[in-house]
N, C-alpha and C positions, 0 to 999 in steps of 0.2 A: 290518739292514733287513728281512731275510724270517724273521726268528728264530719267527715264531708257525705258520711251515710245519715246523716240528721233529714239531708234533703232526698225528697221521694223521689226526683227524676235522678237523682244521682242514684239512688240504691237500684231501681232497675237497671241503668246502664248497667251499674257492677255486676248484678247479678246475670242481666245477657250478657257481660264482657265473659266471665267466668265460662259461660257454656262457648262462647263462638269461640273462645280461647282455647278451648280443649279439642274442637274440631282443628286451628290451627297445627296444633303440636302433634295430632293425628299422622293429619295430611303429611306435615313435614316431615317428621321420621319415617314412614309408610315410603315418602317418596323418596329420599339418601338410599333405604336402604333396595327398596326395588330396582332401582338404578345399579346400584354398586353392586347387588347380587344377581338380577335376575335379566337386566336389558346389557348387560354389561358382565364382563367374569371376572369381578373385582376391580376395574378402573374407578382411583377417586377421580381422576383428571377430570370425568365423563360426571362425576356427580361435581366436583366443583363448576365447571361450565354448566349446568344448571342450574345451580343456586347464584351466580355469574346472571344468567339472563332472567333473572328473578329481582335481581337486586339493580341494574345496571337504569331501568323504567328511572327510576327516582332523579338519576344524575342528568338524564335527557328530558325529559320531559319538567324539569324544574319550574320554570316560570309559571309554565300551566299547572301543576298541582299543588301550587303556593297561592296563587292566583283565585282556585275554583271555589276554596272554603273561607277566603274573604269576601268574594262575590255573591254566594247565592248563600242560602238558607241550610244551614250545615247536616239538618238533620234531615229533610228532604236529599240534599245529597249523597247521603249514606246509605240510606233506605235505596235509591237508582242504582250506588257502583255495589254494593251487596248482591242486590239481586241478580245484576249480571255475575257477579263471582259464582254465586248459589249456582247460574247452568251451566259456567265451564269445569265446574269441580264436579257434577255430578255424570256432564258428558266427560271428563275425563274418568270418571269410574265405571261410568259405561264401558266407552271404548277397550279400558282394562280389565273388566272380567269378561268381555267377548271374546279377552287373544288378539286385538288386534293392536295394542300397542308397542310403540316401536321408537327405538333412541330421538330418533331425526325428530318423529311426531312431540314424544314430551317435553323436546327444546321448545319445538313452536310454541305449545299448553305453556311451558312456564315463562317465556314469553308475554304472551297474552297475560298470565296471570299477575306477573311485574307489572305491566303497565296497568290495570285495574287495580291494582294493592297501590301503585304509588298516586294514586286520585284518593286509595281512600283512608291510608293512615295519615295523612295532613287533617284530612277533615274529621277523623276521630281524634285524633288528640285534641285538635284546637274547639271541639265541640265541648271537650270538659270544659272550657272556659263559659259555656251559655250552661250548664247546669249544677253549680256554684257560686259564692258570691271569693274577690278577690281574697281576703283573708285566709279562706279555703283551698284556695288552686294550690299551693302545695301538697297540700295533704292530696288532696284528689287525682293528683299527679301519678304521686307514690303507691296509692290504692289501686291507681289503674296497672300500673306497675306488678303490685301484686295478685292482683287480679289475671293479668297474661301468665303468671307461674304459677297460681291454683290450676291453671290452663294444663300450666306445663308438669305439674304435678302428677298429674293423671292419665294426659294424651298420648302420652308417649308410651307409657306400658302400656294403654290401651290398644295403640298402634302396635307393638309385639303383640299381643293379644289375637289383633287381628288378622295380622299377617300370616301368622302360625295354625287357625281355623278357619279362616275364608279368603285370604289374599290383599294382594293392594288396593285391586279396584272398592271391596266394600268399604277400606276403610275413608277413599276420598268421598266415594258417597256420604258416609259418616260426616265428613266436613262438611260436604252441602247443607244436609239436616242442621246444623249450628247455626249455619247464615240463618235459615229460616225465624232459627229463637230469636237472634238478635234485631231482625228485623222484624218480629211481633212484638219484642222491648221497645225499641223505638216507637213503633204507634203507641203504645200505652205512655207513653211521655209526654206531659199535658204542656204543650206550645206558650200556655200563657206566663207558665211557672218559670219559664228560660229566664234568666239575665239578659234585660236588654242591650242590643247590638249596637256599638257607635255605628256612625253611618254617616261617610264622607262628603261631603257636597257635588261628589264627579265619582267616576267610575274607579276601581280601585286600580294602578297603575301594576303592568304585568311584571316590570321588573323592580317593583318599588322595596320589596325584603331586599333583595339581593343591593342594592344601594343601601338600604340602614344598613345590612349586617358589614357592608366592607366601611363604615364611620364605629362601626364598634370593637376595638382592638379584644376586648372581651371574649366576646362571639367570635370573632375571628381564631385564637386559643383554645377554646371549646371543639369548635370542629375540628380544627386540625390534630388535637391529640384524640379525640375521639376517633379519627378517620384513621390514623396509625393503630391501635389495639383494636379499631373495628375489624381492618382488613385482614392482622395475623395472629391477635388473641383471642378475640369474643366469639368466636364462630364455630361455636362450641356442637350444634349437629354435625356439621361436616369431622371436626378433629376426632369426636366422639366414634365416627362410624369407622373412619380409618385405626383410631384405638382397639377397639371393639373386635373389628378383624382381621386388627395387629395379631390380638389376643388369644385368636380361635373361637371369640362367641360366635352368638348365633343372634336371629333376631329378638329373641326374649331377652337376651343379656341386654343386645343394646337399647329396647324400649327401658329395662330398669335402669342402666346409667341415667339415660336422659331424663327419665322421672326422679330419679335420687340428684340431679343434678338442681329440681326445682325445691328440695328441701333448701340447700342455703340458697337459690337465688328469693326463693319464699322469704325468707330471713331478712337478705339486702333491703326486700319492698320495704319493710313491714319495718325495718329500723330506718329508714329515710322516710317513714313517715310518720314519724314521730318528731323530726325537725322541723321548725316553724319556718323557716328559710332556707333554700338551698345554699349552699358554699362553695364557690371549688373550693377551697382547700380539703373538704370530706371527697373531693372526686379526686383530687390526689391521691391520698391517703388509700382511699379505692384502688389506683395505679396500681402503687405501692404491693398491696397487698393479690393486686391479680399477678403482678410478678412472681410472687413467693409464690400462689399455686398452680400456676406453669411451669415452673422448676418442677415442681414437689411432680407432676403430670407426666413431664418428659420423664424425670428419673425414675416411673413408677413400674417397678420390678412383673406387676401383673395384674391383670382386670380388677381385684380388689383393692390395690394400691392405689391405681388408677381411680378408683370411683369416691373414695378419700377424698384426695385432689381434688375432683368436678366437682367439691360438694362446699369447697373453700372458693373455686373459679367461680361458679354459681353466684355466693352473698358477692362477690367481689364486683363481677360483672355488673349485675341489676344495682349495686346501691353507687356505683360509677356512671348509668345511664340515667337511674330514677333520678342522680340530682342535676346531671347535666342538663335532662331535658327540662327540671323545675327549673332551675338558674334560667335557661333561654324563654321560658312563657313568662315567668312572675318578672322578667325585670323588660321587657320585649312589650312595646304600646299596643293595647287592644287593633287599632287599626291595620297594625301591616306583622301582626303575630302568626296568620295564617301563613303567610309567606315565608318570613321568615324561619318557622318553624319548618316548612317542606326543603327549604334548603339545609338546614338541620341533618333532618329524616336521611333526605337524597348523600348530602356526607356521610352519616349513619351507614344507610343502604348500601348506599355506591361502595361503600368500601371493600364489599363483600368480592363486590364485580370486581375488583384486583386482586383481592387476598385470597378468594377460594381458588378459583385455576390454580395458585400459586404455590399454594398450599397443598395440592392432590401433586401437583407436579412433583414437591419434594417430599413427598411421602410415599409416590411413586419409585422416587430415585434413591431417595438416602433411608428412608421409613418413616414410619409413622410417631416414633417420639422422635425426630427431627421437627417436625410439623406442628409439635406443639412447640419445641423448644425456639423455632421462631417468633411464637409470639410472646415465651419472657422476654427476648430481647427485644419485642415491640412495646411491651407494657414496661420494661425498664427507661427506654429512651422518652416515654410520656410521662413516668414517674419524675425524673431529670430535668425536664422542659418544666414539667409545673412544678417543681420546687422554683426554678428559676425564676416563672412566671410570679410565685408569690414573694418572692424574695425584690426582683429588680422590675419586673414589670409596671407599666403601667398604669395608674389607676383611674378606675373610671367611675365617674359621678353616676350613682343611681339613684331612684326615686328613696324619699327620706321614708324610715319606719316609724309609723305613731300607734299610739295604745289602740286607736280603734281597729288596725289590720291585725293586733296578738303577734306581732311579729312577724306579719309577710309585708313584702314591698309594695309602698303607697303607690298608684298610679293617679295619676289626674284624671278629671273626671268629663272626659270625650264620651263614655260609656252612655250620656245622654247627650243629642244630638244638639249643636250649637255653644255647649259650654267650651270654655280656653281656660289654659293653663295661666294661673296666676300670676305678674310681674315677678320676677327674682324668684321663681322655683326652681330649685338646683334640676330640676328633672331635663333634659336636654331630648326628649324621645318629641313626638310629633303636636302639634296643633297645628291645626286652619287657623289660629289667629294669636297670632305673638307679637308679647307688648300690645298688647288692643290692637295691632292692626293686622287684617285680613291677608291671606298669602294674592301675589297678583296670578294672572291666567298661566303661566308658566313655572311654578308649583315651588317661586322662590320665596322667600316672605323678606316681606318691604322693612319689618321692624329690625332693630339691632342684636336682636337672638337671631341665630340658624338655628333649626330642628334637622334632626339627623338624616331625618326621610322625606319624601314625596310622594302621598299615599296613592 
């Protein structure tokens, strides 16, 4: 289960992931609820359109934040978009313990802050892949996985904590202080120990994911039921908050939902990564079961019922993202994984940018277990689809498993610069040089294989 803590630059990531994690879950509950209660007189509408321009960066800016952590040096690049995060989270807690925050102003902030978060979760995930070796990337996955719910564990009552003795501004400051750890982790992580980088003969092509992922009917499945439970089940601050003040809490109520919501998603990490290979069919079964605790959410008679429920949505959610996201890296070519993976993210994300408004709207209008009760019937209609999918769908050739990977999926070995994929390897993901012959200047290859991409 923690075998990818063996290696030292992974154990610090984890261990900065943990702390910048807890700074996230902060900030985010800190901000739903200062929104909903205090810049606002209860409008979710007004907290969904910000978590809306929070999430919306990813959908837009795709190519470019698929693009930036194939291209450059991943952990240098984390280290720059961190740092900027670090001054707008800490001038945004400035601004808010001065009094001078205002609805319009923390659109702009979370704004801003989408488009810096969608530069830099492509490049944090796709950076587990340099502090690993392949057989690992599962696990590592799932660890990182668990790792954001130790986060969520504890940010969130922290954040009631905070809100209830000093306000919202100290606790985004709080976030600030986290980047800082994770960006002292990063330097203590010794450059030579990374996995090396394949490294294309030509510059990495901007739209080059976004062409493998529409040759991969797979990938193609993944997102799309993902982007359906993203937008009106997973979105578990926002339905939480409206819950919450369905309920009559207050903000201590709601930071412990959300910290008791990180005991099962805790759970989800921590049994998906104990799988040596991600599945869909365990992301089905996932559906499945975030179904059941939508139900059990909408019909929950009162706050304690309710936190039941979040506690079953939680393992459901994380062990339905932790494998999605293993499926798309471990089976997805070193070369155009950074990309492909932000188009991921961006379906991920983006879906928030339709489901939250959507979701404040009808909770505004009908209530607030209405607003859950749309997303059983989002995670029933994905349950459905992926039976279907494993039942009649298509199947797609992946890279073969041998004893040396322990059961994660073999990739050919591009990982050093100049090597090609052997004659007749079922692998169909990318080389520069298939069947022995080289791709021509136009990124088609001359031999009688097509590879799926054009890096």
């Amino acid at each position: 289960m923690f075998r990818s803590l063996r290696a030292r630059n992974y154990r610090i990531w984890f261990l900065a992931g943990i702390v910048s994690n807890v700074g996230t879950w902060v900030q985010s509950t800190a901000m739903n609820w200062f929104i909903l209660t205090e810049l606002t007189d209860g409008d979710a509408t007004a907290v969904g359109i910000a978590l809306g321009l929070q999430f919306a960066p990813p959908l837009l800016l795709l190519p470019l934040t698929g693009w930036l952590p194939d291209r450059f040096d991943r952990r240098r690049l984390i280290i720059v978009i961190d740092s900027l995060l670090l001054l707008l989270v800490a001038g945004m807690g400035a601004i808010t313990v001065a009094g001078g925050m205002t609805l319009a102003l923390m659109y702009g902030l979370c704004l801003v802050f989408g488009i810096l978060n969608a530069c830099d979760i492509p490049a944090r995930q796709t950076f587990v892949t340099d502090l690993v070796r392949q057989d690992d990337l599962a696990n590592a996955i799932a660890l990182n996985s668990a790792s954001y719910n130790l986060g969520r564990l504890g940010g969130p009552a922290a954040a009631g904590a905070l809100l209830v003795l000093v306000g919202a501004g100290w606790a985004f400051v709080a976030n600030g202080v986290t980047y800082l750890a994770l960006i002292v982790g990063l330097l203590l992580i010794r450059p030579r120990e990374l996995v090396p980088r394949a490294r294309p003969p030509r510059p990495p092509s901007v739209w080059g994911g976004v062409r493998y992922l529409a040759k991969r009917p797979d990938l193609i499945f993944v997102c799309a039921t993902i982007f359906v439970v993203g937008a009106f089940t997973i979105n578990i601050p926002l339905t939480s908050s409206i819950m919450v003040a369905t309920f009559g809490g207050d903000a201590a109520d709601f930071g412990i939902v959300n910290s008791i919501v990180a005991i099962g998603s805790l759970a989800g990490a921590l049994y998906a990564a104990r799988a040596k290979r991600a599945r869909l069919g365990v992301m089905v079964a996932a559906f499945a079961l975030l179904m059941v605790a939508a139900i059990g959410g909408a019909l929950a008679p009162d706050i304690r019922w309710y936190t039941v429920a979040v506690v079953l949505t939680g393992f459901a959610v994380i062990l339905a993202l932790a494998t999605a996201n293993g499926y798309v890296q471990s089976t997805t070519h070193v070369l155009v994984r950074g990309r492909v993976l932000a188009a991921y993210m961006a379906v991920l994300m983006g879906s928030s940018t339709v489901g939250s408004p959507l979701l404040g709207v009808i909770a505004d209008t009908w209530g607030g277990h209405w607003s859950v009760a749309v997303g059983a019937v989002a995670a029933g209609a994905a349950t459905i689809a992926g039976v279907a999918w494993l039942r009649w769908g298509p199947r797609t050739e992946l890279p073969p498993v041998n004893s040396a990977t322990a059961g994660a999926p073999s990739l050919p070995e591009p990982l050093i610069p100049g090597s090609a994929l052997e004659a007749g390897s079922p692998f169909t993901g990318p080389s520069r040089v298939v069947d022995g012959e080289e791709d021509d200047d136009e990124g088609e290859p001359t031999g009688t294989r097509k590879p799926v991409f054009d890096t």
